[in-house]
FIKOLZA-1660 file (N, C-alpha, C; in steps of 0.1 Angstrom, whole numbers, plus 5000, padded with zeros to 4 digits):
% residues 187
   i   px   py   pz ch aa at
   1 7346 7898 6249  A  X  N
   1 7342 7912 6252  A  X CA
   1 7337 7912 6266  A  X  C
   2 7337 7923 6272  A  X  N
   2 7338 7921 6291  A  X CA
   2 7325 7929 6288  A  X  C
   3 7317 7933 6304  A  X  N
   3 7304 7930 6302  A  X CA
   3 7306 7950 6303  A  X  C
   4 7314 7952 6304  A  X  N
   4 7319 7970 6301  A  X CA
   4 7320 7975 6288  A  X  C
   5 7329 7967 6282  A  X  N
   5 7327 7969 6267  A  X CA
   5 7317 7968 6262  A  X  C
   6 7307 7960 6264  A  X  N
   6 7293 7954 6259  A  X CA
   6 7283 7967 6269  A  X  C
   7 7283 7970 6272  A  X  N
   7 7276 7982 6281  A  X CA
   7 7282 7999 6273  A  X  C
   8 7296 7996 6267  A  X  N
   8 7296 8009 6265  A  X CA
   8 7295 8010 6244  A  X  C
   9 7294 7995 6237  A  X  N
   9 7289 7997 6230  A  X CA
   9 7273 8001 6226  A  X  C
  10 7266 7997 6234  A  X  N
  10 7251 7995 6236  A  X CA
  10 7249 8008 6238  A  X  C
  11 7254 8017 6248  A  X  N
  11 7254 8028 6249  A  X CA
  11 7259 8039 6239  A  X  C
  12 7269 8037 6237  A  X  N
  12 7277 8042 6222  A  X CA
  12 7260 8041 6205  A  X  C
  13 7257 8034 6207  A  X  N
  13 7251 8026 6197  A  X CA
  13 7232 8034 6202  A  X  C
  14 7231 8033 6211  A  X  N
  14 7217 8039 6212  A  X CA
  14 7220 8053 6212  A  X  C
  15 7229 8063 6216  A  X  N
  15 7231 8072 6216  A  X CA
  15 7230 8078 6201  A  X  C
  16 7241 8074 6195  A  X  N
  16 7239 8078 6179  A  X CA
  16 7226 8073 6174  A  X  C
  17 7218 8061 6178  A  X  N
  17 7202 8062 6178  A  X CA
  17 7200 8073 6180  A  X  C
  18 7198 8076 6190  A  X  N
  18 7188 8089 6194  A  X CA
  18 7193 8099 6190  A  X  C
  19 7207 8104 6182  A  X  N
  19 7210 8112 6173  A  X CA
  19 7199 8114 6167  A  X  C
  20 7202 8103 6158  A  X  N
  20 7196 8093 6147  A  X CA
  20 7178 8103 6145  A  X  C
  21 7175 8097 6153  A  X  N
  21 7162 8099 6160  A  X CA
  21 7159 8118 6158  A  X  C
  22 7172 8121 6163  A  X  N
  22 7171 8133 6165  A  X CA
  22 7166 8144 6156  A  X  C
  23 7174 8138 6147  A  X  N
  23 7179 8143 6136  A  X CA
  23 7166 8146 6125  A  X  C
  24 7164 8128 6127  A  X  N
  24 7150 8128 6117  A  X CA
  24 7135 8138 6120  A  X  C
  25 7139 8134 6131  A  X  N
  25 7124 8141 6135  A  X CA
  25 7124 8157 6136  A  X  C
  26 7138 8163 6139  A  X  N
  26 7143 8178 6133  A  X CA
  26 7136 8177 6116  A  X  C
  27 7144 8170 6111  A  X  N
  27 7143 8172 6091  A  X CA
  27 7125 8175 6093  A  X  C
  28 7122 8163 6096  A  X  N
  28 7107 8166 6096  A  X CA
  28 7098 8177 6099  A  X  C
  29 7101 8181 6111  A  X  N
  29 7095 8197 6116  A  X CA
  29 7101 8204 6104  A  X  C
  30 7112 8206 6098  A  X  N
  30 7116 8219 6093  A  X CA
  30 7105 8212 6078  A  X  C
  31 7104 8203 6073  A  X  N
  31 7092 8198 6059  A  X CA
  31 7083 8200 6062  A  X  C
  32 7077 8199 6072  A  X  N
  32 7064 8203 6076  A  X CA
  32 7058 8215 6074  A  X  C
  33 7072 8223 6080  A  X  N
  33 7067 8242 6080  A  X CA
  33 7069 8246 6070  A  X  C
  34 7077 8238 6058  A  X  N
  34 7083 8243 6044  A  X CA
  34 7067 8241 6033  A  X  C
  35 7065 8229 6038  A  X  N
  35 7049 8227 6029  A  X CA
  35 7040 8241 6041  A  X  C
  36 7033 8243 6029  A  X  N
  36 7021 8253 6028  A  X CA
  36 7007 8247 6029  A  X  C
  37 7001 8252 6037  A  X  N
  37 6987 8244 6043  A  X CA
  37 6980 8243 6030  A  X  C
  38 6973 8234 6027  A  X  N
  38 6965 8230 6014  A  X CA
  38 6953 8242 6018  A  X  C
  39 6946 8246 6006  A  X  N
  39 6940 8256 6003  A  X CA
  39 6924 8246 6012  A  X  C
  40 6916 8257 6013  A  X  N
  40 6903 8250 6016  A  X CA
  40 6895 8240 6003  A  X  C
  41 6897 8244 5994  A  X  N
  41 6893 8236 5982  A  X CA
  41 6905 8223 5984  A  X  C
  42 6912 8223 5983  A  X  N
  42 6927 8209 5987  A  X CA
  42 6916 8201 5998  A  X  C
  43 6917 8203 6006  A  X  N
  43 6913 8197 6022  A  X CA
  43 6902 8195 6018  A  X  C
  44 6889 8207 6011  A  X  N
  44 6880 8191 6012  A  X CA
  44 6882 8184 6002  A  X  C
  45 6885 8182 5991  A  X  N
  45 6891 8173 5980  A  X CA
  45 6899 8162 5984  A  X  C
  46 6905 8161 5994  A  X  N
  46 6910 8154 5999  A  X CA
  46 6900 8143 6010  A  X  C
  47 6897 8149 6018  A  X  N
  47 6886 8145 6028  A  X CA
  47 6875 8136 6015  A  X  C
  48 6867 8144 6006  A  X  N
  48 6859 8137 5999  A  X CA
  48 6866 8121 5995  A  X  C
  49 6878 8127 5988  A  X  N
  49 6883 8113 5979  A  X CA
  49 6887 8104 5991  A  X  C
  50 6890 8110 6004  A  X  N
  50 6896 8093 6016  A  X CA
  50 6876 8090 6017  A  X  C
  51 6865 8096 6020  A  X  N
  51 6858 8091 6019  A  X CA
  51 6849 8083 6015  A  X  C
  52 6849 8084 5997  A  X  N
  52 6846 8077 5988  A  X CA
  52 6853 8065 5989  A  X  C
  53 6862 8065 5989  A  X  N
  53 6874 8052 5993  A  X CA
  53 6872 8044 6003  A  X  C
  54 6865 8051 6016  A  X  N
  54 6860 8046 6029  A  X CA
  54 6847 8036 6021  A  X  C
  55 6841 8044 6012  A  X  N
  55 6823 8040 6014  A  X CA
  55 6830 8024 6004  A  X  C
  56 6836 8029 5996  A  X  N
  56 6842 8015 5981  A  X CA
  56 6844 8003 5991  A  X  C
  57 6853 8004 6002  A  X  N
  57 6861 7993 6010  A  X CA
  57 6847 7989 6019  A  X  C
  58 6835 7997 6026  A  X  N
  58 6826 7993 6030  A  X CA
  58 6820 7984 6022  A  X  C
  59 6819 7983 6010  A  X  N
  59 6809 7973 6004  A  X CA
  59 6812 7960 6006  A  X  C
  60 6803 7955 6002  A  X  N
  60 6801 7941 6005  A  X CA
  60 6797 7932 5989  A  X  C
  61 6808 7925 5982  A  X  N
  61 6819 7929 5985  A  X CA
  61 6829 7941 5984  A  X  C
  62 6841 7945 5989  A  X  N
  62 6850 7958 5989  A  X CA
  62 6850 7956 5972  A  X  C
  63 6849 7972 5968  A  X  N
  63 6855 7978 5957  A  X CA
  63 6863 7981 5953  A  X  C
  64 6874 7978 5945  A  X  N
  64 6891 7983 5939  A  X CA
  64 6886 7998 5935  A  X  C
  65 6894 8005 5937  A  X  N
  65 6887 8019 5927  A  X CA
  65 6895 8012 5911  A  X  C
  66 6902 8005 5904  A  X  N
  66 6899 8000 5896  A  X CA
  66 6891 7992 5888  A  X  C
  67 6875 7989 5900  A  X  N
  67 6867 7982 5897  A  X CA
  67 6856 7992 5900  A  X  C
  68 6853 8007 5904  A  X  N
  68 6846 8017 5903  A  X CA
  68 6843 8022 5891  A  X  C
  69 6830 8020 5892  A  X  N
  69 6822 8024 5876  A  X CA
  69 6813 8036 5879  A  X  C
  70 6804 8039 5871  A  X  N
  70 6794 8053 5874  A  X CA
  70 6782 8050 5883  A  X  C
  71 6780 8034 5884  A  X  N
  71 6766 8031 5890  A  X CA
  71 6776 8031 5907  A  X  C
  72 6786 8029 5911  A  X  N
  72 6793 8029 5921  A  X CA
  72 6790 8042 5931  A  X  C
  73 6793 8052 5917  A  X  N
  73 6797 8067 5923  A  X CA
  73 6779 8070 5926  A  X  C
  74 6770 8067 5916  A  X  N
  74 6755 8072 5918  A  X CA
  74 6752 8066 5931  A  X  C
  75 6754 8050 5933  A  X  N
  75 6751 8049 5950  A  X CA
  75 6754 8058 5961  A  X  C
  76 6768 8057 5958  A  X  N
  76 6775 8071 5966  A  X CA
  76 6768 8082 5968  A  X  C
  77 6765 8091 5962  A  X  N
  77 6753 8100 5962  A  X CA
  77 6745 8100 5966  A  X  C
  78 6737 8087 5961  A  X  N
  78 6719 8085 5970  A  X CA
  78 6726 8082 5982  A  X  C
  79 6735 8073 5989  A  X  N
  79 6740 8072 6001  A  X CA
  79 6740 8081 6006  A  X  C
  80 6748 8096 6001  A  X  N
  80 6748 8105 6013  A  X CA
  80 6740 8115 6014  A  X  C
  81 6724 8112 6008  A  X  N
  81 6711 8118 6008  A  X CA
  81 6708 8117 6024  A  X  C
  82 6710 8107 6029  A  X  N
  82 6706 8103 6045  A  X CA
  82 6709 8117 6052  A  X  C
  83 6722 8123 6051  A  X  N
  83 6730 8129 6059  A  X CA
  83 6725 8147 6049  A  X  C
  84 6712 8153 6045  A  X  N
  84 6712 8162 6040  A  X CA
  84 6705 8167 6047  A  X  C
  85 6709 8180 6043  A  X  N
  85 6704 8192 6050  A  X CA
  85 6689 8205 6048  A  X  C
  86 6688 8196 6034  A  X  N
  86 6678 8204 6024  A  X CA
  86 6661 8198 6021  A  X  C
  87 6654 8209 6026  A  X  N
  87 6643 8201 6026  A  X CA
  87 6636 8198 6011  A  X  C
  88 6631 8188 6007  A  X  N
  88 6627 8186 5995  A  X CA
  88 6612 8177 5997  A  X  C
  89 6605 8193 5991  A  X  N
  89 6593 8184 5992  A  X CA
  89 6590 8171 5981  A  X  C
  90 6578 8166 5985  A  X  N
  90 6575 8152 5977  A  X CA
  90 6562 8157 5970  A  X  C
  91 6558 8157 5960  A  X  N
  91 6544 8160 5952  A  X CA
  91 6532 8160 5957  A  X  C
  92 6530 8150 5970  A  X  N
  92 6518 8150 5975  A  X CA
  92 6518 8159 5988  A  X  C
  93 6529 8167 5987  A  X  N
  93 6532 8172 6000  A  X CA
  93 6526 8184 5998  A  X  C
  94 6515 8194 6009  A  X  N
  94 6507 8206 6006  A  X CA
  94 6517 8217 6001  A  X  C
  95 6530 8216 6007  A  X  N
  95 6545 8229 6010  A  X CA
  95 6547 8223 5995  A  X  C
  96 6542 8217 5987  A  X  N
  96 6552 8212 5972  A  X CA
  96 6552 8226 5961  A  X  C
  97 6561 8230 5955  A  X  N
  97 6561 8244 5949  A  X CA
  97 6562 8256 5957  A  X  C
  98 6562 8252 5972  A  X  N
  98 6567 8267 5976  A  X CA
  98 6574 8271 5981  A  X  C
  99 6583 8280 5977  A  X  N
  99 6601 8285 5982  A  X CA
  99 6600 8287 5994  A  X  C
 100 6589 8297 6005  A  X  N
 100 6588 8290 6016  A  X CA
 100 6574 8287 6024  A  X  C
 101 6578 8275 6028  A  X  N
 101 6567 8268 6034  A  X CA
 101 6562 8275 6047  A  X  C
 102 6545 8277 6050  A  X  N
 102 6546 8284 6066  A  X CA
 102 6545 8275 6077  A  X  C
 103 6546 8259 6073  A  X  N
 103 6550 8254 6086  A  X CA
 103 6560 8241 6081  A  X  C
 104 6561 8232 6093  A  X  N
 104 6571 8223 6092  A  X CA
 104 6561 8208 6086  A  X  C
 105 6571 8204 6072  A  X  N
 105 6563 8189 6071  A  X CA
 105 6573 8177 6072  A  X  C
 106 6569 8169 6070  A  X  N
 106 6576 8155 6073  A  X CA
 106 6583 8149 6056  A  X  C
 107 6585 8155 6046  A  X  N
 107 6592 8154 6031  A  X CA
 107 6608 8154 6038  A  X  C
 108 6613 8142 6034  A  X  N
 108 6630 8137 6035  A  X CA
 108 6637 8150 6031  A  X  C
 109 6651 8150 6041  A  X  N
 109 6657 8160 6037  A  X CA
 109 6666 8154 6025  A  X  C
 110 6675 8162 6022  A  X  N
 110 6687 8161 6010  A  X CA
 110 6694 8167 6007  A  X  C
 111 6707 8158 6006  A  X  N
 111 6716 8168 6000  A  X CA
 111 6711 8177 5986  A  X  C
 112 6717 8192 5988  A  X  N
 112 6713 8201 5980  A  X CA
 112 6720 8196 5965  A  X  C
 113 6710 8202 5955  A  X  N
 113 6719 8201 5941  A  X CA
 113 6732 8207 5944  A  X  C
 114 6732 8216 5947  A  X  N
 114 6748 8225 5944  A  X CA
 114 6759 8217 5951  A  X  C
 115 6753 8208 5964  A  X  N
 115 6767 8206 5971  A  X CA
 115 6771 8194 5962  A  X  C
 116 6764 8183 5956  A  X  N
 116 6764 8177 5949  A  X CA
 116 6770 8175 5935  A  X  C
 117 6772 8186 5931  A  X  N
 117 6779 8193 5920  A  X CA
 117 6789 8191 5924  A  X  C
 118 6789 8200 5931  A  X  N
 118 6805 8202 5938  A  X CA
 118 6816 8192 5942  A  X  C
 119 6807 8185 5951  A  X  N
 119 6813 8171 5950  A  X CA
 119 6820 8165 5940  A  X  C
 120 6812 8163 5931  A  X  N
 120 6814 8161 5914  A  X CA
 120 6824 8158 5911  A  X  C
 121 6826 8174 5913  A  X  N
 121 6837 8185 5908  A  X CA
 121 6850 8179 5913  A  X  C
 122 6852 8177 5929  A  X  N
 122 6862 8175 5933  A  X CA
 122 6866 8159 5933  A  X  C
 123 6856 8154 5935  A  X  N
 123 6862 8138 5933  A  X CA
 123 6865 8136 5917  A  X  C
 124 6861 8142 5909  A  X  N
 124 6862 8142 5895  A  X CA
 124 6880 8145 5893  A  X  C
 125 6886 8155 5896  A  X  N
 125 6896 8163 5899  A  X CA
 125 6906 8152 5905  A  X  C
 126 6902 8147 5917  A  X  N
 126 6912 8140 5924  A  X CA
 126 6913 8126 5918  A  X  C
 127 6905 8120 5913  A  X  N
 127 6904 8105 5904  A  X CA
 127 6920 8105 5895  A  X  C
 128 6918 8121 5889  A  X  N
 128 6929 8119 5879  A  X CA
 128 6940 8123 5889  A  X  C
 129 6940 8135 5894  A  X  N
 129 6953 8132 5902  A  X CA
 129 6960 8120 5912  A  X  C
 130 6950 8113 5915  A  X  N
 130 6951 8099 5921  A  X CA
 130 6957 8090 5909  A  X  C
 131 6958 8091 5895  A  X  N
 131 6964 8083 5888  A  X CA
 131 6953 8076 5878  A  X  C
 132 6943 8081 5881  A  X  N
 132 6934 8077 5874  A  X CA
 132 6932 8083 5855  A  X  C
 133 6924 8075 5847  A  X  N
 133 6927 8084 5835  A  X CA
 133 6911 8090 5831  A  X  C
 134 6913 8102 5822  A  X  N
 134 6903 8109 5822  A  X CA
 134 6891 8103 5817  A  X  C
 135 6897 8091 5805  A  X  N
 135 6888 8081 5794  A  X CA
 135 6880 8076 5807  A  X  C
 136 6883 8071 5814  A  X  N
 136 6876 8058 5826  A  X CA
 136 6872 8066 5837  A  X  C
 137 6874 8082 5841  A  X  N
 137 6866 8087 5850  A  X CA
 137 6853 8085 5850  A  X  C
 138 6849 8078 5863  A  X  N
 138 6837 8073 5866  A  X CA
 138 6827 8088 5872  A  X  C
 139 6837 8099 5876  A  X  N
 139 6829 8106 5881  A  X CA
 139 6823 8119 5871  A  X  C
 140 6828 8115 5853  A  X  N
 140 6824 8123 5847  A  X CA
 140 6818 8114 5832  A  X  C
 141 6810 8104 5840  A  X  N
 141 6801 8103 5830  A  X CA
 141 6789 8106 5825  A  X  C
 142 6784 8103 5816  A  X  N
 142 6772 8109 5813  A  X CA
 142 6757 8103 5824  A  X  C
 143 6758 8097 5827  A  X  N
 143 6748 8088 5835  A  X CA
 143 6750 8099 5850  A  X  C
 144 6762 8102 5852  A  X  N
 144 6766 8111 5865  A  X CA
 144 6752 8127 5863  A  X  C
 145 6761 8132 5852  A  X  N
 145 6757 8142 5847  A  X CA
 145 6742 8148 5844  A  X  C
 146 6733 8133 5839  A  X  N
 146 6717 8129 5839  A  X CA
 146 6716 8133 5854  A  X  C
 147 6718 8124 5863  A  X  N
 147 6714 8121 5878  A  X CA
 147 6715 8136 5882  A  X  C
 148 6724 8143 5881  A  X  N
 148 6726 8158 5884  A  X CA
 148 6714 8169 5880  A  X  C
 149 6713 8165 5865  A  X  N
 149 6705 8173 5862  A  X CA
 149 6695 8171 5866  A  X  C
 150 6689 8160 5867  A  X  N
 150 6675 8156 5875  A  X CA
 150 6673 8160 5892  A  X  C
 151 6685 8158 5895  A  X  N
 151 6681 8162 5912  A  X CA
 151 6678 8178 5912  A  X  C
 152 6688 8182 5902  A  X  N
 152 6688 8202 5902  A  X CA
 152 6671 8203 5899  A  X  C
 153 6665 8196 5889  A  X  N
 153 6651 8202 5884  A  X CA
 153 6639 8194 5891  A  X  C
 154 6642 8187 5898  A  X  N
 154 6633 8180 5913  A  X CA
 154 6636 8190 5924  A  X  C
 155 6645 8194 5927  A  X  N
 155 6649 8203 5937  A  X CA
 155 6641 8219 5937  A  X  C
 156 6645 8222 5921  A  X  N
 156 6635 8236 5918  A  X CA
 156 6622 8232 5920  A  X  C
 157 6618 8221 5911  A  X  N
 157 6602 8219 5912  A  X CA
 157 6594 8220 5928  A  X  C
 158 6602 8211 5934  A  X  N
 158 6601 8211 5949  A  X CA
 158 6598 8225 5953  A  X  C
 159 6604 8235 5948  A  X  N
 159 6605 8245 5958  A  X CA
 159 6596 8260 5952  A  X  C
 160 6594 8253 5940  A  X  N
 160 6590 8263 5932  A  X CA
 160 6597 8273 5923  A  X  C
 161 6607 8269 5926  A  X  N
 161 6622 8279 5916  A  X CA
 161 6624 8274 5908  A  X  C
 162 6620 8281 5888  A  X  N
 162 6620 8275 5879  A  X CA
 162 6639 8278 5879  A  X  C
 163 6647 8269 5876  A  X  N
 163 6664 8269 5872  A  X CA
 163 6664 8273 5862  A  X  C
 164 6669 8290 5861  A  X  N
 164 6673 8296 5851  A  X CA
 164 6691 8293 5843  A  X  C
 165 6689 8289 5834  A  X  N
 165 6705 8289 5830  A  X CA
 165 6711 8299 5831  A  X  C
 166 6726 8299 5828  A  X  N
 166 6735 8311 5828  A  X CA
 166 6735 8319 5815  A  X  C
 167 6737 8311 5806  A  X  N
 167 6735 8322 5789  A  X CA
 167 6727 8327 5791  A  X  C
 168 6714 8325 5794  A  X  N
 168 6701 8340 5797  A  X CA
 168 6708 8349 5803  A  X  C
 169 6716 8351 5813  A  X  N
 169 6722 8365 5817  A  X CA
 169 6734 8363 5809  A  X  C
 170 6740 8361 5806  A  X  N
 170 6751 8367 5790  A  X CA
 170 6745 8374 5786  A  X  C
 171 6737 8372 5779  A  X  N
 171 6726 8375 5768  A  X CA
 171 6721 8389 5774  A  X  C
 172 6714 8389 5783  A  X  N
 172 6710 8400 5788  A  X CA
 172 6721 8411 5793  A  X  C
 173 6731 8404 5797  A  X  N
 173 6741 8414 5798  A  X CA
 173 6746 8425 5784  A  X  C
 174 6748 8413 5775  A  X  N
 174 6753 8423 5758  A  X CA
 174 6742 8423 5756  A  X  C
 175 6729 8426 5755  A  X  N
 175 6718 8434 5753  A  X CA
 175 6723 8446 5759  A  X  C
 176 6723 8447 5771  A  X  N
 176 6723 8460 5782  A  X CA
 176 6738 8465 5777  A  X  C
 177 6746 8459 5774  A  X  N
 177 6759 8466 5768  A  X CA
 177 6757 8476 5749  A  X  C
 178 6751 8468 5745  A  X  N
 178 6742 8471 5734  A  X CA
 178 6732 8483 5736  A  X  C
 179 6728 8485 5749  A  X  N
 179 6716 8491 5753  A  X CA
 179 6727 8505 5749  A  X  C
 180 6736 8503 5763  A  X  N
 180 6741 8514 5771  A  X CA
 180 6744 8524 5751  A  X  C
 181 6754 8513 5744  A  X  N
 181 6758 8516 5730  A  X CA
 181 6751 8526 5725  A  X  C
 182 6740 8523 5723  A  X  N
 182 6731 8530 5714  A  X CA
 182 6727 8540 5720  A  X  C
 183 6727 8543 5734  A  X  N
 183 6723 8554 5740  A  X CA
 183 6733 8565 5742  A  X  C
 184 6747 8562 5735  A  X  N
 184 6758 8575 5737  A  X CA
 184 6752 8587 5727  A  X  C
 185 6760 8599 5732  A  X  N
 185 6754 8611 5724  A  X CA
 185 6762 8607 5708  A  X  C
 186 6755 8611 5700  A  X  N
 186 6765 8610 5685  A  X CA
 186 6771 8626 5684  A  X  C
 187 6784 8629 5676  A  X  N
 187 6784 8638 5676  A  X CA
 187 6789 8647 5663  A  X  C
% end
């Protein structure tokens, strides 16, 4: 083969490459714009579950999420108390019981009950969509569920806001529906 032929195969040959190339990376822009941006609930659901997965591979030693249990996901949690936003007083603290305090104290901040929840919620969600099965969700055990409820009525106590459940307003709602009832003209 002369060093022409071998120059115009190589050329021949990277060209349909860069077809090649062409092509693919066309397909792709057109998949790209055909998927639909994940909703804001998707995205952080997503971001949560690559994170939890970040903190699992941090340990020492790394965690399989096949080797993720409930006491795993509770560290998780108290872990990202560091990074909270919510002030929670501590019992010996003068501000303890009052929704608002009139000056600034030194009581750790924290993640709020509700975002906490939330979290819950969505790593809970993504576990199984990850392949995981609902029997062995670590993020919906009962031990999860205690720790929740405890931070929610530490948090009220803190602040002085007794946590009203939701059936109390049902309740009060078909009362007031009941009310309105009794109060039509008869005729």
């Amino acid at each position: 083969m002369s060093s022409s032929e071998k120059g115009k195969n190589y050329s021949e040959g990277s060209s349909s490459r860069s077809v090649t190339n062409t092509d693919i990376h066309h397909h792709q822009q057109q998949h790209h714009q055909q998927q639909a941006p994940l909703s804001r609930y998707e995205s952080q659901k997503r971001r949560d579950w690559n994170t939890f997965g970040q903190y699992l591979k941090n340990q020492r030693p790394p965690v399989s999420l096949s080797q993720c249990n409930s006491n795993h996901v509770l560290e998780f949690l108290r872990y990202l108390d560091q990074f909270g936003k919510t002030k929670v007083h501590i019992q010996g603290c003068v501000f303890f019981g009052q929704p608002e305090p009139p000056a600034p104290c030194t009581c750790p901040l924290r993640q709020a009950w509700g975002s906490l929840d939330a979290l819950i919620g969505r790593l809970r969600a993504a576990y199984e969509e990850n392949g995981g099965s609902p029997e062995t969700n670590p993020f919906g055990s009962g031990s999860i569920r205690v720790y929740l409820r405890e931070v929610r009525e530490c948090q009220a106590k803190a602040r002085g806001i007794p946590y009203k459940k939701k059936k109390k307003k049902r309740n009060q709602m078909i009362k007031a529906t009941e009310d309105d009832e009794s109060n039509q003209p008869t005729m």
